[in-house]
C-alpha positions as CSV (number, residue, x, y, z in Angstrom):
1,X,14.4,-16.5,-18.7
2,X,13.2,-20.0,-19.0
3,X,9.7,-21.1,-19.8
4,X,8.5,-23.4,-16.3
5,X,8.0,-27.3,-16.8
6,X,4.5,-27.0,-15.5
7,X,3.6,-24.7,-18.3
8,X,5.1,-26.7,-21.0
9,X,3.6,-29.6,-19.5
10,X,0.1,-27.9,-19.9
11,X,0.7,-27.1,-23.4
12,X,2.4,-30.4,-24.2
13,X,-1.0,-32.4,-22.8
14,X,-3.0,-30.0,-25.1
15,X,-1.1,-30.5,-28.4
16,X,-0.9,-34.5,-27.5
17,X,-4.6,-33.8,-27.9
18,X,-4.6,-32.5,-31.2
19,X,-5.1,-28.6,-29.9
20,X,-3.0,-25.9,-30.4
21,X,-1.7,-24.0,-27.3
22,X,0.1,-20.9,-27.0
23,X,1.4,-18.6,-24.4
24,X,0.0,-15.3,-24.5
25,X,-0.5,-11.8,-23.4
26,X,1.0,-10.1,-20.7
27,X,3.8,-13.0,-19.8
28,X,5.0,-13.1,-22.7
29,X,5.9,-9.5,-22.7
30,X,7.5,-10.6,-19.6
31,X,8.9,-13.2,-21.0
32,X,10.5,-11.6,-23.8
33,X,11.5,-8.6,-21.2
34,X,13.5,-11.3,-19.4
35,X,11.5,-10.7,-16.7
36,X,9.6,-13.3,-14.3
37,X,5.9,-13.0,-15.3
38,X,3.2,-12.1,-12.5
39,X,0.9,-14.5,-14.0
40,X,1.3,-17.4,-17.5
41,X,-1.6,-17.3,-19.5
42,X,-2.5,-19.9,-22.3
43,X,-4.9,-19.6,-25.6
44,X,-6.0,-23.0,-27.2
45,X,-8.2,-23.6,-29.6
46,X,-9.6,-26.0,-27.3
47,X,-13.4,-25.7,-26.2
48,X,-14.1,-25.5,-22.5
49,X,-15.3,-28.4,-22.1
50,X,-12.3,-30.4,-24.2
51,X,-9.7,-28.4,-21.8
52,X,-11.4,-29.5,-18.9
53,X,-11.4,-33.1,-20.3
54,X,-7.7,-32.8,-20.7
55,X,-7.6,-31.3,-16.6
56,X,-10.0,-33.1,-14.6
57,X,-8.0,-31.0,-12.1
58,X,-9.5,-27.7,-13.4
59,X,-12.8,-25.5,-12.9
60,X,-14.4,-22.9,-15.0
61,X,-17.2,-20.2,-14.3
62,X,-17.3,-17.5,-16.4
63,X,-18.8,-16.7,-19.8
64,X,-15.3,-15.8,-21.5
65,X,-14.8,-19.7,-21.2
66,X,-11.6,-19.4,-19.2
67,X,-10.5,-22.7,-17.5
68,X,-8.5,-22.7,-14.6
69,X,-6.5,-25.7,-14.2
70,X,-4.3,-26.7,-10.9
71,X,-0.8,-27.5,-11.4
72,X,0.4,-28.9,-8.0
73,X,3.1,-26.4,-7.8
74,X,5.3,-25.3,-4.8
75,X,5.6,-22.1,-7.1
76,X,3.1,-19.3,-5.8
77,X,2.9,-17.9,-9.5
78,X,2.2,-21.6,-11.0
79,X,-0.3,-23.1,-8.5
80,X,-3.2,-22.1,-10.9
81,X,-2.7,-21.2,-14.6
82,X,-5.6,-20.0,-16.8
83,X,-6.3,-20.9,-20.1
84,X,-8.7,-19.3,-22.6
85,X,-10.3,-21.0,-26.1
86,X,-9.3,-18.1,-28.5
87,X,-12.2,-16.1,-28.8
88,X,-13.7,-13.0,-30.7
89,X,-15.3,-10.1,-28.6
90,X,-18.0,-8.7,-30.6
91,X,-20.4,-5.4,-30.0
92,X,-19.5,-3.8,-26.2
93,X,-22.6,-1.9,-25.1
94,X,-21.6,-0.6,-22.1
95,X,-18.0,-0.2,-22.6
96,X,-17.1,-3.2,-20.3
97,X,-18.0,-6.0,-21.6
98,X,-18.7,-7.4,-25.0
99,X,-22.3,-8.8,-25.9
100,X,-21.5,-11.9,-27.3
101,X,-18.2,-14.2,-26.9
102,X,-17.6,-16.0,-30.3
103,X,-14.7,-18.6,-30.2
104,X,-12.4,-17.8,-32.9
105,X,-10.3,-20.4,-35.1
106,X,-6.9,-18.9,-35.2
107,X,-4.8,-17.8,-32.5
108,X,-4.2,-14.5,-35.0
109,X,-7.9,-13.6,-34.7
110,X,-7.5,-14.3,-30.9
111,X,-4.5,-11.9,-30.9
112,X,-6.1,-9.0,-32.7
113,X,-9.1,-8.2,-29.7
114,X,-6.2,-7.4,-27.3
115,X,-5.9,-4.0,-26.0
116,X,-1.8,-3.4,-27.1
117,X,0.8,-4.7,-29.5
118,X,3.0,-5.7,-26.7
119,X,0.4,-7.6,-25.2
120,X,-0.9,-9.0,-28.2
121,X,1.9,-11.8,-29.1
122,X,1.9,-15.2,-28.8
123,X,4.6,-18.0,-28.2
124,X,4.8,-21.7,-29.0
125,X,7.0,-23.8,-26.9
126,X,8.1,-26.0,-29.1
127,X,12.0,-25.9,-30.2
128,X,13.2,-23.5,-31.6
129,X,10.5,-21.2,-29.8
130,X,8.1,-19.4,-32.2
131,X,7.1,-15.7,-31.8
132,X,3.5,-14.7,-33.1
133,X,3.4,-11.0,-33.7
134,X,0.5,-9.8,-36.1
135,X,0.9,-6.1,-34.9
136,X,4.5,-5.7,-34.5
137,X,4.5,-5.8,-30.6
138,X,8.4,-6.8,-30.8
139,X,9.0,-3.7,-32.3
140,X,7.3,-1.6,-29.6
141,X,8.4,-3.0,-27.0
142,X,12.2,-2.4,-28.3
143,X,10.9,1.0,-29.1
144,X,9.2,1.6,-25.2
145,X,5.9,2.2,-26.7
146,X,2.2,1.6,-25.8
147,X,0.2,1.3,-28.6
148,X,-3.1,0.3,-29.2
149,X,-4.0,-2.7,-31.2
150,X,-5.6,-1.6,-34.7
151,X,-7.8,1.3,-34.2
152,X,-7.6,3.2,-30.8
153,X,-11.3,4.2,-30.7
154,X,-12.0,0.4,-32.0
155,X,-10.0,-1.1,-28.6
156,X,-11.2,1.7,-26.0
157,X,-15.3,1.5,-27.0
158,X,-14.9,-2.1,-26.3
159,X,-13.1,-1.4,-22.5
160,X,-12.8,1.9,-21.4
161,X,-10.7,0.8,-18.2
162,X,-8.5,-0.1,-21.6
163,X,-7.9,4.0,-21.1
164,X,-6.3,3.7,-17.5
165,X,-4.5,0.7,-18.4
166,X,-2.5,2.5,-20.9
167,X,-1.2,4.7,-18.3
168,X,-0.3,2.3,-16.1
169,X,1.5,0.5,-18.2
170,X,3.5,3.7,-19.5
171,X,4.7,4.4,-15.7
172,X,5.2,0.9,-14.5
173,X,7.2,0.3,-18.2
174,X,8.3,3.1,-18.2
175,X,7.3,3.1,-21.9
176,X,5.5,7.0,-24.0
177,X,1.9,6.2,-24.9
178,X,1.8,6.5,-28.9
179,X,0.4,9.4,-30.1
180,X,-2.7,7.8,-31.9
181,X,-3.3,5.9,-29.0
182,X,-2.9,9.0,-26.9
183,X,-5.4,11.2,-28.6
184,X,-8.1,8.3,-29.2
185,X,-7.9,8.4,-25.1
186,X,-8.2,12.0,-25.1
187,X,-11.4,12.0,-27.5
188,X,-12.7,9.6,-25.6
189,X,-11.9,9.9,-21.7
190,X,-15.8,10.1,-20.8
191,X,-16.4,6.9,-21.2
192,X,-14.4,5.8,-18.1
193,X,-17.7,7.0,-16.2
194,X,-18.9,4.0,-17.6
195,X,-17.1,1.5,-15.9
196,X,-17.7,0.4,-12.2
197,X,-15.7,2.4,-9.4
198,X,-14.1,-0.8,-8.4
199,X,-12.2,-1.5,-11.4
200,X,-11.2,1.6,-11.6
201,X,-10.2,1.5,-7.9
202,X,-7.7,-1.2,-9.0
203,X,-6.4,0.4,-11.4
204,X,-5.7,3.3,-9.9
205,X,-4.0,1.6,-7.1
206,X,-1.5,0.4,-9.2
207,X,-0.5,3.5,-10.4
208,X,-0.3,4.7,-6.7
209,X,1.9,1.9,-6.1
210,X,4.3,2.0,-9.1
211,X,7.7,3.5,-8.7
212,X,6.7,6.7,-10.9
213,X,3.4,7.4,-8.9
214,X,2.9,10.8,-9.7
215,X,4.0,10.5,-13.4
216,X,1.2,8.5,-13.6
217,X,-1.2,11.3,-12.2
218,X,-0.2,13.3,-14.0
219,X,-0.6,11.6,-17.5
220,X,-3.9,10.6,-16.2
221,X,-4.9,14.6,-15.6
222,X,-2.9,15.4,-19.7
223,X,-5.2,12.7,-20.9
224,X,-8.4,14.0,-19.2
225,X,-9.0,10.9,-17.2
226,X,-8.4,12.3,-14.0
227,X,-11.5,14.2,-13.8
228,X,-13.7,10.8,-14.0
229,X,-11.3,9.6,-11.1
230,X,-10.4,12.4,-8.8
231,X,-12.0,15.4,-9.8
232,X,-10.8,17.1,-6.4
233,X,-7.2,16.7,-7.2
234,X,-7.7,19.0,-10.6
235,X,-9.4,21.7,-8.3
236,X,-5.8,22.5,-7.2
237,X,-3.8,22.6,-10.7
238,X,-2.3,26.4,-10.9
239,X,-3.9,27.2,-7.0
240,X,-0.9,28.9,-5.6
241,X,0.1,28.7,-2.4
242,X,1.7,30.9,0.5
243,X,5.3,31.6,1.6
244,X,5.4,28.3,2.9
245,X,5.1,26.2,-0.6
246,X,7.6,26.7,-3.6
247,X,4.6,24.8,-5.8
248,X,1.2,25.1,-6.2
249,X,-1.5,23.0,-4.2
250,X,-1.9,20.5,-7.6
251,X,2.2,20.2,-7.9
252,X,2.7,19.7,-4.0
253,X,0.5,16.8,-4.1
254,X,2.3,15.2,-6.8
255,X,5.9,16.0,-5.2
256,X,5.1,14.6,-1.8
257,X,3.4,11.4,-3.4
258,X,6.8,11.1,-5.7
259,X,9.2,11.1,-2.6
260,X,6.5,8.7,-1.3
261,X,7.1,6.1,-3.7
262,X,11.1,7.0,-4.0
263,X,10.8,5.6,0.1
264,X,8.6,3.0,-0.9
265,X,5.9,4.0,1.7
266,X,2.9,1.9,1.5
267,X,-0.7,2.7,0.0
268,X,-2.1,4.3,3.1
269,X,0.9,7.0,2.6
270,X,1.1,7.3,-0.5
271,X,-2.7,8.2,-1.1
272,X,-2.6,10.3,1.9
273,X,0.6,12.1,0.6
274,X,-1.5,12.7,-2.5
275,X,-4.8,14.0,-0.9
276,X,-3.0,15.4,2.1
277,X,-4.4,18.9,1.2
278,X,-7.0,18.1,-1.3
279,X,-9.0,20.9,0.8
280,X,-6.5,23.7,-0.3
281,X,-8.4,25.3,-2.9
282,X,-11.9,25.1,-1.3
283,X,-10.4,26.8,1.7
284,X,-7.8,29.1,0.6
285,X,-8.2,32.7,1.8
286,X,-6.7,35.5,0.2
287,X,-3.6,35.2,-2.5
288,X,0.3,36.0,-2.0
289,X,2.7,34.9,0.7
290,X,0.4,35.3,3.5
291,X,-2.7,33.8,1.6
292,X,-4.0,31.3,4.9
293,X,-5.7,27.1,4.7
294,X,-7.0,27.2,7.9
295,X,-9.0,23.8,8.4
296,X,-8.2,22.3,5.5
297,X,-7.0,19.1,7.3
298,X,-10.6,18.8,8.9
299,X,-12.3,19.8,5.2
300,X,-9.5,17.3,3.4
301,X,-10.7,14.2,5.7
302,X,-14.3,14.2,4.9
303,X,-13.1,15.4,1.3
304,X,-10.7,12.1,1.3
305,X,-13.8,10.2,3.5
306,X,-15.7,10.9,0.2
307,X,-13.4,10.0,-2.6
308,X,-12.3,6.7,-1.0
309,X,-16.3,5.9,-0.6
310,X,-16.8,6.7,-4.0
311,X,-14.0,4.7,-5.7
312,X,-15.0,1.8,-3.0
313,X,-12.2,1.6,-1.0
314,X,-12.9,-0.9,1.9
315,X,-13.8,0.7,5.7
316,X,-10.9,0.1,7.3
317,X,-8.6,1.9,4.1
318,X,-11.0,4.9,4.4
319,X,-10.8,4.9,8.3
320,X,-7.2,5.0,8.4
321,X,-6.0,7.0,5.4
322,X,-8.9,9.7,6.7
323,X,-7.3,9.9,10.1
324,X,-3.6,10.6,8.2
325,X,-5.3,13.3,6.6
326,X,-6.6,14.7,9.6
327,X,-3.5,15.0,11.7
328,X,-1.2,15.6,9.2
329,X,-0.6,19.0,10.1
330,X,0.2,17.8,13.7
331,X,2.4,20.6,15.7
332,X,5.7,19.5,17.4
333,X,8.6,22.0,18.4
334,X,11.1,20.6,20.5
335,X,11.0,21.6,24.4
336,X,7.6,23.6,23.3
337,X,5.3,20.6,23.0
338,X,4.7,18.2,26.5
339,X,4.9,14.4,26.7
340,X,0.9,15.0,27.1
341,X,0.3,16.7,24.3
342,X,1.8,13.7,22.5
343,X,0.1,11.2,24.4
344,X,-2.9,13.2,23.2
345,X,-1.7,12.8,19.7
346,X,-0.8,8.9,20.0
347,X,-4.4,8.6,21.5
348,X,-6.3,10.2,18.6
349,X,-4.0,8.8,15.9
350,X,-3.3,5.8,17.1
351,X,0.3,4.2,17.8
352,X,0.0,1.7,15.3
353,X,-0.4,5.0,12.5
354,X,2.2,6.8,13.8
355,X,4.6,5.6,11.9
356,X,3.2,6.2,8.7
357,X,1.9,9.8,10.1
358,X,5.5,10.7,10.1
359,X,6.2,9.7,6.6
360,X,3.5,11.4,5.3
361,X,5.0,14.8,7.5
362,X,8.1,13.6,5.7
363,X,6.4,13.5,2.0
364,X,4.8,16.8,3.2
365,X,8.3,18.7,3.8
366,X,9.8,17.1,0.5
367,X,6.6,18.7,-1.1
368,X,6.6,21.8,-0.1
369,X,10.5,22.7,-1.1
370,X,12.5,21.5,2.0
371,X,15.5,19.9,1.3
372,X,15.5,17.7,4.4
373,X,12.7,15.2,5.2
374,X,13.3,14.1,8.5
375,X,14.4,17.3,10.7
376,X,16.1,17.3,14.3
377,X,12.5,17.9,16.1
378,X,10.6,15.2,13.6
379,X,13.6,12.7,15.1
380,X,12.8,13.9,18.6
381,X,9.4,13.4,17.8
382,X,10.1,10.0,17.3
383,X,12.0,9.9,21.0
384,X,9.2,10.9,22.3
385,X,6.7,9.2,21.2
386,X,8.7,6.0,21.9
387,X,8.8,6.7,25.4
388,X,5.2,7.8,26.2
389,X,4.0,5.0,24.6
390,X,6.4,2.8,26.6
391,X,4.9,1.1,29.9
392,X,6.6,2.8,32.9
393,X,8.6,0.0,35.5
394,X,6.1,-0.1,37.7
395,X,4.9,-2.7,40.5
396,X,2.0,-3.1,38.3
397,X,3.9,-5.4,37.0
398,X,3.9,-8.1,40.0
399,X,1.7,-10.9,40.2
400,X,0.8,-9.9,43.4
401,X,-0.2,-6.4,44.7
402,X,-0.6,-4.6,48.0
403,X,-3.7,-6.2,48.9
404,X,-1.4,-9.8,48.7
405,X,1.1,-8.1,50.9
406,X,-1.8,-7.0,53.7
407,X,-3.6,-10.2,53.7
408,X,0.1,-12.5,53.8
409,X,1.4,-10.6,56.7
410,X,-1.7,-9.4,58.2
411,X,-1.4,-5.8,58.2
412,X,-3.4,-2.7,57.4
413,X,-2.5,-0.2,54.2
414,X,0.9,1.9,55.0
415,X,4.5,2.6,53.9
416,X,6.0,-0.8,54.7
417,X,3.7,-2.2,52.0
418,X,5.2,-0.1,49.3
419,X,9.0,-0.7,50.6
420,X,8.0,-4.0,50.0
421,X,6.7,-3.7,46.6
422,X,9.7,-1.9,45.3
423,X,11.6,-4.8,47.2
424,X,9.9,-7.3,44.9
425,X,9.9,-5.4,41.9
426,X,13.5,-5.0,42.1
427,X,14.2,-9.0,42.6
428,X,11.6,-9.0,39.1
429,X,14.2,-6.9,37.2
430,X,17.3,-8.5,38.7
431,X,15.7,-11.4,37.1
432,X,12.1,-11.9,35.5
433,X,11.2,-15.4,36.3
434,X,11.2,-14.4,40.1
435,X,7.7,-13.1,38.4
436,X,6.0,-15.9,39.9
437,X,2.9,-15.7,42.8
438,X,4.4,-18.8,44.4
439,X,8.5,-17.2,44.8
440,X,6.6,-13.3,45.9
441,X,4.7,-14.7,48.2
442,X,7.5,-16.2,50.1
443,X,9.4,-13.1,49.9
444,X,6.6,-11.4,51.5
445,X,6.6,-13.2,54.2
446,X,10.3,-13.0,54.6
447,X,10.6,-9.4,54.3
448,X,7.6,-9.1,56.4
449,X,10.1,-10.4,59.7
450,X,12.5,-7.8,59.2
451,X,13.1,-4.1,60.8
452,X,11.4,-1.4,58.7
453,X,15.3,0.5,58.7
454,X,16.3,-2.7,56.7
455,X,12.6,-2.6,54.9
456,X,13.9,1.5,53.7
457,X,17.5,0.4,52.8
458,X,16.6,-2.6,50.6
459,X,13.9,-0.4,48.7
460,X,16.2,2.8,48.4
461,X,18.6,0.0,46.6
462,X,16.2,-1.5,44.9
463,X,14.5,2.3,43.2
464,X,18.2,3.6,42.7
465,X,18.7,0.0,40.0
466,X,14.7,0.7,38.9
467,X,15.6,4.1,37.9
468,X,19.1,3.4,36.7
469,X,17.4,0.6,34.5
470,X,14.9,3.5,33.3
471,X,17.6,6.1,32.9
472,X,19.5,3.2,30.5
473,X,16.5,2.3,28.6
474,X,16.3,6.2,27.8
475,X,19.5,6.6,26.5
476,X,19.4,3.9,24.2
477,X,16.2,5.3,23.0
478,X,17.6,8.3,22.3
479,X,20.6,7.0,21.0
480,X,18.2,5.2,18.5
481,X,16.8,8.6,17.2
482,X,20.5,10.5,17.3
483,X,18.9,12.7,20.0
484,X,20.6,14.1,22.9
């Protein structure tokens, strides 16, 4: 991994200054990881006002003094890098953000206010590279560990989102949250209530999105934080269910949201996977095999309605991942269920959901024991849904209609209109830019001179290639599905 030109330009322009200028934070953990980071981050001990002397190209608007300077690159990830004076964060009286910003002299004092030792290090650029690590952060991240910087309780009183952000970075590390650091969040998980549902919205997200989803749920219900998040989700730990589940309602959840993130399914199926049945417990009726849910999808959307509006997802999040809940339990047998009944389906759903409404059935059936995700009749499903959503070959189609054909050859409603029509359409299929007013029009007239035994011969011809064209266009469908 190499450090870009346009940051140690940046850096370079500082120093020429007479500044110091380091990388810091979460790239270089990247860095050092030999992986590309998300964002480069810089701490001077620069003033505001002197970095944005330096940048002219640069703005800054917020009290932590962070400058944001513009770079000019083609590079996504280097079009805008941020640098911060080193700074000291004193008293937090709300647990969010500190009272008082004091700049700090050293880039040591800087580095000892950050939330972990593996995001508390620093590099130079200058040749040979030099590594500032005042809390071992090397070490831990050899070691795969999150640890808090100084005293837990110290770092989470100042930001209790600090709390979550140890868990995600356990599961998308895959690193074990020291035991210190562990316990402090334990102690002190009631403080998340403190900080506003959108950043913990964001947070949460990314644990929904990393590669060990439900590890992370988990961790978050061991280390009490779950409860401030989604209290609803802990109403099902140990709620058995019926013959139909090998795990209880919590463990379900948490199974289908893992195959969800093995498949890489988006947000909207990942959080539906997870709150799928978030009704369970409320509903449940009587214990054993035969214990029964009934309505817990129509319970589990306004449940999920209510979470998503809590944690301030946006309208259009809630309106879809609420509508994956609520059909989620959709029936479909093969040869039991009519093309209406899915039409009914794709109406109320949507078609641009149903794709993700048969992951989630898939996340389901990996959650509840099954050892196949996508059955025969879920494939068939698929078939089906495909062709009722298709538009039928129809002389809809035309850019003319029957009302053309009257007025052109001056004749009232009858069966020579539609021979005609499936006359046209058929020349339209043979070859789609015959779609044209100007080329139907004079066809009309043509076919309007001839017999009405030619007028039945040309339109049998013409329906035998529409349906054979259907008949094709059905196979390959199926074909697509591997159903017969």
């Amino acid at each position: 991994m190499k450090i870009h030109k346009e940051i140690i330009s940046i850096i370079n322009k500082l120093e020429k200054k007479g500044f110091e200028a380091y990388l810091v934070g979460g790239c270089v953990r990247d860095f050092l990881k030999n992986r590309e980071p998300e964002d480069w981050d810089i701490a001077t001990n620069a003033r505001p006002e002197e970095i944005i002397k330096v940048f002219p190209k640069s703005f800054s608007d917020n009290k932590f003094g962070t400058v944001r300077v513009l770079t000019g690159s083609k590079n996504q990830r280097l079009k805008e890098v941020e640098i911060t004076p080193y700074r000291i964060d004193e008293k937090y009286s709300d647990r969010r953000h500190p009272d008082k910003v004091v700049w700090a002299k050293t880039i040591k004092e800087d580095l000892s206010r950050r939330d972990f030792t593996i995001n508390a290090m620093a590099i130079g650029v200058r040749k040979p590279l030099s590594i500032i690590d005042p809390s071992n952060g090397q070490k831990d991240l050899k070691n795969r560990i999150i640890r808090a910087v100084g005293n837990p309780q110290d770092r989470f009183s100042e930001d209790a989102l600090r709390m979550m952000r140890a868990v995600r970075f356990s599961v998308c590390l895959d690193f074990k949250i020291e035991e210190n650091t562990a316990s402090a969040i334990s102690k002190n998980s009631f403080w998340l209530s403190a900080i506003s549902k959108e950043r913990i919205r964001d947070e949460f997200l990314k644990i929904i999105m990393s590669d060990k989803a439900s590890k992370g749920i988990e961790v978050l219900r061991e280390l009490g934080l779950l409860k401030h998040i989604v209290p609803e989700l802990e109403e099902g730990y140990g709620v058995s269910q019926n013959k139909h589940h090998i795990y209880n309602c919590y463990e379900h959840s948490l199974k289908s949201l893992d195959y969800a993130a093995k498949k890489n399914f988006n947000k909207y199926v990942r959080l539906t996977a997870l709150f799928h049945d978030i009704a369970k417990p409320r509903v449940k009726k009587g214990e054993g095999p035969d214990s029964t849910f009934y309505n817990h999808e129509v319970v589990g959307a306004k449940m999920t309605a209510q979470i998503l509006e809590r944690l301030r997802f946006s309208k259009k999040d809630i309106e879809k991942i609420v509508k994956l809940v609520r059909y989620h339990l959709f029936y479909y047998n093969v040869g039991e269920v009519s093309e209406a009944s899915v039409r009914r389906l794709v109406s109320r759903v949507g078609i641009e959901n149903m794709d993700e409404l048969l992951q989630v059935r898939m996340a389901d059936r990996i959650g509840s024991g099954v050892p196949k995700a996508e059955p025969y009749k879920l494939r068939h499903l698929r078939y089906i849904i495909e062709k009722a959503s298709r538009d039928p070959i129809s002389s809809k189609m035309l850019k003319v209609n029957g009302n053309d054909v009257m007025k052109i050859l001056n004749i009232k409603a009858g069966p020579k209109v539609g021979l005609i029509l499936e006359i046209l359409l058929g020349l339209v299929l043979s070859d789609p830019k015959n779609n044209k007013k100007e080329f139907l029009r004079r066809e009309i007239k043509n076919l309007g001179n001839k017999p009405d035994d030619n007028l039945k011969g040309l339109a049998f011809k013409a329906k035998k290639e529409r349906e054979d064209i259907e008949t094709k266009k059905d196979r390959m469908t199926k074909e697509k599905y591997w159903v017969s």
